[in-house]
SEMITI-472432 format. One record per residue (C-alpha): residue in three letters; x negated, y negated, z. Coordinates in steps of 0.25 Angstrom, whole numbers, plus 5000, padded with zeros to 4 digits. Each point is the difference from the previous one (the first is absolute). Layout:
<nodes>
ALAXYZ;...
</nodes>
This chain:
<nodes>
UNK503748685121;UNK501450034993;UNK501149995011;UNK500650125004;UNK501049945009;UNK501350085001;UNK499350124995;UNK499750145007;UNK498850074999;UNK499550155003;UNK498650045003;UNK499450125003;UNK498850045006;UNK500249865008;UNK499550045013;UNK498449954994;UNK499249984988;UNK500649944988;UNK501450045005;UNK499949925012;UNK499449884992;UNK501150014990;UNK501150005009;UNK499449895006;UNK499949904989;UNK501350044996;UNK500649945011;UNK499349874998;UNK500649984987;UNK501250015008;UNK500650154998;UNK500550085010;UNK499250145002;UNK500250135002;UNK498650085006;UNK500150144999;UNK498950095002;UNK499750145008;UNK499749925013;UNK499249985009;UNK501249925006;UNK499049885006;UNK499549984987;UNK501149984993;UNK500949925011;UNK498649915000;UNK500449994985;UNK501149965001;UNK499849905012;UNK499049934989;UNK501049994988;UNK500949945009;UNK499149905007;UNK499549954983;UNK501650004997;UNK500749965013;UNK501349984992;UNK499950134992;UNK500150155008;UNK498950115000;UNK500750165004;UNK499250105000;UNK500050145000;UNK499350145001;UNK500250114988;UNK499050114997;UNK500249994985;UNK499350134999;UNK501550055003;UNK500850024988;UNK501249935008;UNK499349885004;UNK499949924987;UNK501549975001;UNK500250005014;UNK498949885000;UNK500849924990;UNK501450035007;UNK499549945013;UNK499549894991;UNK501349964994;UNK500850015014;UNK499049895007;UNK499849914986;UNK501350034993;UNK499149994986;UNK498650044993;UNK499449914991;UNK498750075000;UNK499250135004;UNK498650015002;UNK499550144999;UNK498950005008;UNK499950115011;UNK498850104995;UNK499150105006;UNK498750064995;UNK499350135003;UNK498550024995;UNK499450114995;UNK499150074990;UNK501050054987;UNK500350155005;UNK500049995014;UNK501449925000;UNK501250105006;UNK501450004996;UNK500549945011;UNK499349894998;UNK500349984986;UNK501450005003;UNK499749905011;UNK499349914993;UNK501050004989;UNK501249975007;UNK499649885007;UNK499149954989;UNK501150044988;UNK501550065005;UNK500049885011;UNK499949894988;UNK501050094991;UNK500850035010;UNK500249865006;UNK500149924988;UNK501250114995;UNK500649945015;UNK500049864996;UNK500750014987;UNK501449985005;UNK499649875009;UNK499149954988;UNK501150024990;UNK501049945008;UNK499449875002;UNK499549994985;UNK498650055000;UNK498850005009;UNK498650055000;UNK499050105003;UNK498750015002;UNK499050125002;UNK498950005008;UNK498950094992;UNK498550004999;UNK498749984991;UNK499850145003;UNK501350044991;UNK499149944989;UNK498750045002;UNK499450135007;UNK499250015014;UNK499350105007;UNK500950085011;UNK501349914995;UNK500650104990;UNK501250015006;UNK500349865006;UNK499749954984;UNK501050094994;UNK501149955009;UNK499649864995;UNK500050044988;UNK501450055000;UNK500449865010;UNK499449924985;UNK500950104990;UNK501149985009;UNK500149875000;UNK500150004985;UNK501050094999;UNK500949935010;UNK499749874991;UNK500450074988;UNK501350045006;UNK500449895009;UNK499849884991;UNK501450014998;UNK500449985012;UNK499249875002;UNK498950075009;UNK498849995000;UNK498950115002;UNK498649975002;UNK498750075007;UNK498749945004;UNK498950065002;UNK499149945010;UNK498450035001;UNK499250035014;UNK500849915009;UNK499449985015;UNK501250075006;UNK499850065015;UNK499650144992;UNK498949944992;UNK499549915012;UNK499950115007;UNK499450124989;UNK499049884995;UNK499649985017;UNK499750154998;UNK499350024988;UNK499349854995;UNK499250074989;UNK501450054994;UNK500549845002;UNK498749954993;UNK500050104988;UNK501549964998;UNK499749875000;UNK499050014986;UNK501350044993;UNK500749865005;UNK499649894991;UNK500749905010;UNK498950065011;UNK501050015012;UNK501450095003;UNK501349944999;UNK500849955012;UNK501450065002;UNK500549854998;UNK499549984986;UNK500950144996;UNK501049945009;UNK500049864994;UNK500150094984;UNK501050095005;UNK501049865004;UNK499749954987;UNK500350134993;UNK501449985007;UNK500349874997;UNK499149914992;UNK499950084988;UNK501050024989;UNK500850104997;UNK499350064988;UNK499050035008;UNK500550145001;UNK499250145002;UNK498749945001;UNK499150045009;UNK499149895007;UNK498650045002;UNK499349925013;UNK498850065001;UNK499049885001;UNK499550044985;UNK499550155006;UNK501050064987;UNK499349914989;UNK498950074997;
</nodes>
């Protein structure tokens, strides 16, 4: 694992799932962390308890934004940068979903939807520039879905937010390169995060018709995206840059 030693991380959405998992190996390879997410409070300060129990030496802040908040992006970073001085990387991860058939979707809940899944990212990646360029560079990662890829039932709406989180990443790349930072997304398949475990617990014949579309035959573990988003962040060169990384266990290869 590349050692990030010295360096300072933000993730979002790190209360559970893949957020918490990331910020968790994270601090293995030695990074201070910054969890960020819209609570619940003993959720995140378990977190953080974690990240510092697998870097003893390193430090694990927390903090709790509702990113659907226009204000919260920079607010989130500014904290950040009192408690850690630097950001070396942000993982963009925080995301919500609502479900339902195209058509019954109401504006508020468009608008919902977009702003964490979209303005959040935008919006706090424009809040990191002038830490990043400072130091020389950095990186950022983007946290988007197979589903920006392909369409599912009763999904349209959490699809096209990834869809953007992929093109966004791009553009970003395009214009960042420059500036020695790096711009990537993943897009991570079905993942046994606590909302799968407990929508597979509540529907099986829904789990078992998703799984004929999985070659590998199972779902991911939030550790495996966890493990790619590090490597995204260290281990891989720099012209690596406006890719987005598909870890969907094959579901997108036929």
């Amino acid at each position: 694992m590349h050692d990030f030693k010295g360096k300072a991380v933000i993730v979002t959405g790190a209360s559970s799932g893949i957020g918490r998992a990331t910020a968790r190996k994270f601090a293995q390879a030695g990074a201070d962390v910054y969890l960020a997410a819209n609570g619940p409070q003993p959720e995140l300060e378990a977190a953080a308890a974690e990240c510092r129990k697998d870097n003893p030496s390193g430090a694990a802040h927390w903090g709790i934004f509702d990113l659907a908040d226009s204000e919260a992006p920079a607010r989130m970073v500014t904290k950040a940068l009192e408690v850690m001085k630097r950001v070396d990387v942000l993982v963009n991860n925080a995301g919500i979903r609502i479900r339902h058939p195209f058509g019954e979707y109401t504006a508020a809940e468009y608008d919902q939807v977009m702003a964490v899944n979209v303005r959040a990212y935008f919006l706090a990646s424009q809040a990191v520039l002038p830490a990043m360029h400072k130091q020389g560079g950095g990186r950022i990662i983007h946290v988007a879905s197979q589903m920006g890829l392909v369409a599912h039932t009763e999904s349209l709406l959490y699809g096209l937010s990834k869809s953007a989180v992929i093109y966004l990443a791009r553009a970003m790349a395009y214009e960042l390169a420059k500036d020695n930072i790096v711009v990537n997304a993943i897009s991570p398949g079905p993942v046994m995060t606590e909302y799968n475990v407990a929508r597979t617990s509540r529907d099986p014949a829904l789990h078992a018709d998703r799984l004929r579309y999985l070659p590998l035959g199972r779902y991911g573990e939030p550790d495996e995206i966890a493990e790619t988003i590090v490597l995204l962040a260290g281990a891989m060169p720099d012209f690596l840059q406006g890719h987005n990384l598909v870890i969907d266990g094959g579901y997108t290869a036929h």
